[in-house]
Every structure is written in structure tokens, then in C-alpha cells.
C-alpha positions as CSV (number, residue, x, y, z in Angstrom):
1,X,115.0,151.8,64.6
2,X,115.0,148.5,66.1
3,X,117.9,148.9,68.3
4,X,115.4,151.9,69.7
5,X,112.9,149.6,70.3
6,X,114.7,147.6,72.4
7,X,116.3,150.2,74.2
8,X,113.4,151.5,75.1
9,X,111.6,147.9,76.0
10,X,114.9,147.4,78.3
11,X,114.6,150.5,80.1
12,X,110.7,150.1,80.6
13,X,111.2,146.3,82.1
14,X,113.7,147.7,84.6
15,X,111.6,150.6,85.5
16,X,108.9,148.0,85.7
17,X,110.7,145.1,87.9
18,X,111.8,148.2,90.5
19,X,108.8,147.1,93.1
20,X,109.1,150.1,95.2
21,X,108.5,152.5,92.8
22,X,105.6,150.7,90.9
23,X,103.0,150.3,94.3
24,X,100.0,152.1,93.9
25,X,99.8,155.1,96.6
26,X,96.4,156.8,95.1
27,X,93.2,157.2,92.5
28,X,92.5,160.4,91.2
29,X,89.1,161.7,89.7
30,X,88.9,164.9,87.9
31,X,86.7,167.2,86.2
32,X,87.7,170.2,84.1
33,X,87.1,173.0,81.6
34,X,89.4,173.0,77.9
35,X,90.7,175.9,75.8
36,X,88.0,175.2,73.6
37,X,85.1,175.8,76.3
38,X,84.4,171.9,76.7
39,X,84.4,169.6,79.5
40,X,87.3,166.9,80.2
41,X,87.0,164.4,83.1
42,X,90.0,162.1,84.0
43,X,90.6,159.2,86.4
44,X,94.4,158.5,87.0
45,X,96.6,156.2,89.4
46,X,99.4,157.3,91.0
47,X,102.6,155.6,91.9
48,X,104.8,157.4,94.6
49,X,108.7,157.4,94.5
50,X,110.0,154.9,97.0
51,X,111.5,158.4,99.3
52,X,111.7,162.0,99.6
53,X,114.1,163.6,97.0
54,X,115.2,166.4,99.6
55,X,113.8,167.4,103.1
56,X,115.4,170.8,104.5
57,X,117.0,170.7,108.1
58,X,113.6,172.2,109.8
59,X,111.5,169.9,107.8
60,X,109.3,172.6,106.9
61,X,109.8,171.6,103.3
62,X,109.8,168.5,101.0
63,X,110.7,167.8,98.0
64,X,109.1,164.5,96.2
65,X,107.5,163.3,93.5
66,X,105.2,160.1,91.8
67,X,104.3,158.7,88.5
68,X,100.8,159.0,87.2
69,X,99.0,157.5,84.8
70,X,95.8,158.9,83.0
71,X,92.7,158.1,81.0
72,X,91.0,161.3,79.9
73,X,87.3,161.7,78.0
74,X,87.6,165.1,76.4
75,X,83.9,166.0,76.1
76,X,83.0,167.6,73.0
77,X,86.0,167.2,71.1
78,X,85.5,163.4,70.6
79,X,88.6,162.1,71.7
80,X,90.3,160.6,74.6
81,X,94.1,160.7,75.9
82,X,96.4,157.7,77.7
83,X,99.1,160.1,79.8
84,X,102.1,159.0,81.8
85,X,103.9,161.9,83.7
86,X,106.7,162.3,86.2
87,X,105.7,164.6,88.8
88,X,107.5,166.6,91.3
89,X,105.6,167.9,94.5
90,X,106.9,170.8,96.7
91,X,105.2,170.8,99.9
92,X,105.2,173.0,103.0
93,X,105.2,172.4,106.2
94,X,106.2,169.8,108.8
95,X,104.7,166.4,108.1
96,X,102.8,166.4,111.4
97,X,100.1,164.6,110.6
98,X,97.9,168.0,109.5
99,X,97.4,169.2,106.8
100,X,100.4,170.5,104.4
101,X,99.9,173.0,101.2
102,X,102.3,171.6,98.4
103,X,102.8,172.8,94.7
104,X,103.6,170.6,91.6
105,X,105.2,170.5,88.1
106,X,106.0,167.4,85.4
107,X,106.1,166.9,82.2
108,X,105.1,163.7,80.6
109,X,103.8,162.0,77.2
110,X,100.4,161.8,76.7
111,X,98.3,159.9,73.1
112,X,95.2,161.5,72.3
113,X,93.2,159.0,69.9
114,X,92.2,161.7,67.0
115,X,94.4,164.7,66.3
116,X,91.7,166.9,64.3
117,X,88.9,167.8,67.9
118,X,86.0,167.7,66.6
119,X,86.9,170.6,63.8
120,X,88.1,172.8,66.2
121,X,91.8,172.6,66.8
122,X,94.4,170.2,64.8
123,X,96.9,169.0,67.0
124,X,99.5,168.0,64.0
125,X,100.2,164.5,65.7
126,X,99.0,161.9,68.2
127,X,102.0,162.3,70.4
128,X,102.0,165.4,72.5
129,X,104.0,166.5,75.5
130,X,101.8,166.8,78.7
131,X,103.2,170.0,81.4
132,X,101.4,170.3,84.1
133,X,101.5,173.0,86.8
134,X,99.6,172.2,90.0
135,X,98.5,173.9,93.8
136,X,96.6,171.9,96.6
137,X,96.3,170.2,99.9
138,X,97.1,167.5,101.2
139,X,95.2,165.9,104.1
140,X,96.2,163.2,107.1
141,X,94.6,160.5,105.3
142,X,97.3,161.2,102.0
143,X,94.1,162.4,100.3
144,X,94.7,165.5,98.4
145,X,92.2,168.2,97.1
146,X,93.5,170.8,94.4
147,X,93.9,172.9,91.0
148,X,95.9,171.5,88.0
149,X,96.6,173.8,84.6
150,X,97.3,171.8,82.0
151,X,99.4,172.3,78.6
152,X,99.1,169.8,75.5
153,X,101.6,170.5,72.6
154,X,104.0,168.3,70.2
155,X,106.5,170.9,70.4
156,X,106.9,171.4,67.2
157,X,107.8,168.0,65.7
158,X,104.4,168.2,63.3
159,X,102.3,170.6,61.9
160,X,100.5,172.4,62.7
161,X,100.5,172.7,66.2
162,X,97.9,174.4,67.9
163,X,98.0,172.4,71.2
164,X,95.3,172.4,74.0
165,X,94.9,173.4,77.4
166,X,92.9,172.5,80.5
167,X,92.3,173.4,83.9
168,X,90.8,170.9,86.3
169,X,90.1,170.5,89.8
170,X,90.8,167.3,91.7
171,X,90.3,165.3,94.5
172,X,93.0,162.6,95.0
173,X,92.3,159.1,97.1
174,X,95.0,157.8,99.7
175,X,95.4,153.9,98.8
């Protein structure tokens, strides 16, 4: 187990030393609805990779992707989740300047503080996997404005696991 540990903290200094990766490119505040007819707000950072993964010959479309990292207050249910997800944006259309329609997908870790909500739904564990499916616009600024679905569930490793979902709308500031 320790040799985990310090597998893991060796991995996490490198990722953290990498400068280009780690700048901050954008604040996000959201609001949404849960599975379980409650409110959840969440204000996130996000963290751009340092270049595009793959641009096609026309340009037309781009593939690239950031780190974001999340506080969420899940109204109602009396807890609150720490998430860290690697996302991958498709966007189309030239970057001209306007404004390009892009969709998203990651998967990440996220740590809610209590696993029972509020008598409603028992999420077997702390840990649970965070996917993420995503549709918006971004603006000339590097703003964006869009629709996220999200998809809380520990796969499996405890039980029970009833999971948790959210959909949220989003408004994204350029840094």
C-alpha cells in the first residue's frame, strides 16, 4: 500500500511541476437540477492542455481538452463533492475569431462528503467516478455558455450503488 502511495505522490508532483499544463485558462459557475429533484450549484477552474490534440487539414474541427476542478453544494441532499476530471472538447468550426459549437466527454474522480443524501439515495462509498457528457458555445472572448449531463457512480466497488445524476447549465469565464 505504501509503495501506492508514493507512486501516486510521484506522478501528482510531475503532473504538478508541468507549468504549461497547470495555468489557469477559466472559472466556471453553474447551477443545476439532480435525479432526486434538488438543486446543485458548482464553481470550478479549469486548466487547458498546453495544445490541440488533433486539428483536421480544413481546420473545421479540433480536438482538445483541460483539467477541471470542482466544488459542488448539492442542495437538499446535505452534502458537497471535490471533483477533478480530464476533459476532451470537440469543436466545430474554423477558429476565426467567432463563435464555434463544440461537444465534450471526461471522466474523472469526484468525493462527496456523506454517502447516505439526505435518506434518499445511498451512494455505497465516498469515491465515485464523475462522466460527464457536454454541448455548448464557445465565444471570441474563450467564454463558453452550455449544457452538461452528469453521471455519479462507484462502479460497483461498494454497495449498494445507486449513483446520482445532474444536469446543469453553465456559463464559463475566459481568464
Amino acid at each position: 500500500m505504501r509503495n501506492k502511495g508514493l507512486m501516486l505522490g510521484g506522478m501528482l508532483s510531475v503532473m504538478a511541476f508541468s507549468s504549461p499544463v497547470w495555468a489557469l485558462d477559466g472559472l466556471t459557475l453553474e447551477a443545476g437540477r439532480t435525479s432526486e429533484s434538488t438543486d446543485a450549484y458548482r464553481l470550478s477552474a479549469q486548466f487547458e492542455f498546453a495544445s490541440d490534440m488533433w486539428r483536421s487539414d480544413s481546420g473545421a474541427l479540433a480536438l482538445d481538452g483541460y483539467w477541471d476542478a470542482g466544488f459542488t453544494h448539492w442542495s437538499g441532499l446535505d452534502t458537497d463533492t471535490v471533483s477533478l476530471t480530464p476533459m476532451f472538447r470537440l469543436q466545430f468550426g474554423p477558429d476565426n475569431g467567432g463563435t464555434t459549437p463544440f461537444v465534450e466527454a471526461g471522466i474523472g474522480a469526484a468525493v462527496f462528503t456523506e454517502t447516505n443524501l439526505d435518506d434518499r439515495r445511498d451512494l455505497g462509498s465516498k469515491f465515485q467516478f464523475e462522466d460527464r457528457l457536454g454541448a455548448g458555445l464557445r465565444f471570441a472572448s474563450g467564454s463558453e455558455l452550455g449544457l452538461r449531463y452528469y453521471h455519479y457512480s462507484n462502479a460497483g466497488i461498494k454497495q449498494p450503488n445507486q449513483g446520482i445524476n445532474k444536469t446543469a447549465l453553465y456559463y464559463r469565464f475566459a481568464i
